[in-house]
C-alpha positions as CSV (number, residue, x, y, z in Angstrom):
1,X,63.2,95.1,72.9
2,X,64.9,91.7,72.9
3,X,64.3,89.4,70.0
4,X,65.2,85.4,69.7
5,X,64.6,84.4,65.5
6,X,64.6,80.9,65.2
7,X,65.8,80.2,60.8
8,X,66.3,76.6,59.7
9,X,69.8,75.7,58.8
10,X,73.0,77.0,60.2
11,X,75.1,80.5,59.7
12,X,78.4,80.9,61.3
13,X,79.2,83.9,63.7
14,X,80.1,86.2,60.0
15,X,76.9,86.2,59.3
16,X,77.0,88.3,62.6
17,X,77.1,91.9,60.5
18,X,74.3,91.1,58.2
19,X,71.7,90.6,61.3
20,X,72.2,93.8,63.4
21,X,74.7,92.1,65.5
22,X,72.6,89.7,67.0
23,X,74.2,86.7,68.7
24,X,74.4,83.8,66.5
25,X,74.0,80.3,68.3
26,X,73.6,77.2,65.5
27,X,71.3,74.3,67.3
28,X,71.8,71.1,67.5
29,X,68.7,70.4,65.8
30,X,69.9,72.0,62.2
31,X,68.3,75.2,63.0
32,X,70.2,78.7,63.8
33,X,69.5,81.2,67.1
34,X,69.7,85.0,66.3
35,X,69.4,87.1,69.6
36,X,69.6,89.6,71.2
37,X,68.1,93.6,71.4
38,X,67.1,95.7,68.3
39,X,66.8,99.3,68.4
40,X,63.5,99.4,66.8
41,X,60.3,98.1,65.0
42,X,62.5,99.3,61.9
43,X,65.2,97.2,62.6
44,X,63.5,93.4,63.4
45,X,61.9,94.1,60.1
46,X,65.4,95.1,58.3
47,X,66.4,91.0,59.3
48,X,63.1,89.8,58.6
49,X,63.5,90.9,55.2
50,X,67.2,89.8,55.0
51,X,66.1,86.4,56.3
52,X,63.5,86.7,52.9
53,X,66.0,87.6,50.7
54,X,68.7,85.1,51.7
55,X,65.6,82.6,51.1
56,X,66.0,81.6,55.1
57,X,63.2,79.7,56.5
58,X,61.9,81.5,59.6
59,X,61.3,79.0,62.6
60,X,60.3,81.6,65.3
61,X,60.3,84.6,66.5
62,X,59.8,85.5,70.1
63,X,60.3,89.0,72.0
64,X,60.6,90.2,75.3
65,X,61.2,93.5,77.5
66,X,63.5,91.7,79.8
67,X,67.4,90.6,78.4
68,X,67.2,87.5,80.8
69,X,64.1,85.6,78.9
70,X,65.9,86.7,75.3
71,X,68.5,83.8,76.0
């Protein structure tokens, strides 16, 4: 499954290891895009909780079966 997590604020790429190796894009608008596939239901909720614990604000969070519509 493909995940995009929309956080407020910015993280730079070395933030990379911490989120599964998801993609890190920072937005123009002041918010951060982590992307891309996670093995399992297990995983998205091991960055949902690091997003907690770093006291992240979560934006969004969209999936999708198909790699294309993750980006």
């Amino acid at each position: 499954m493909h995940y995009r997590i929309r956080i407020n604020g910015h993280l730079g790429p070395s933030w990379r290891e911490w989120f599964e190796l998801l993609e890190i894009v920072e937005e123009v608008a002041g918010t951060t895009l982590l992307y891309g596939q996670l093995a399992d239901q297990a995983a998205l909720y091991s960055v949902l909780l690091k997003i907690r614990n770093l006291g992240l604000t979560l934006r969004s969070l969209e999936t999708s079966e198909d790699e294309e519509e993750s980006k």
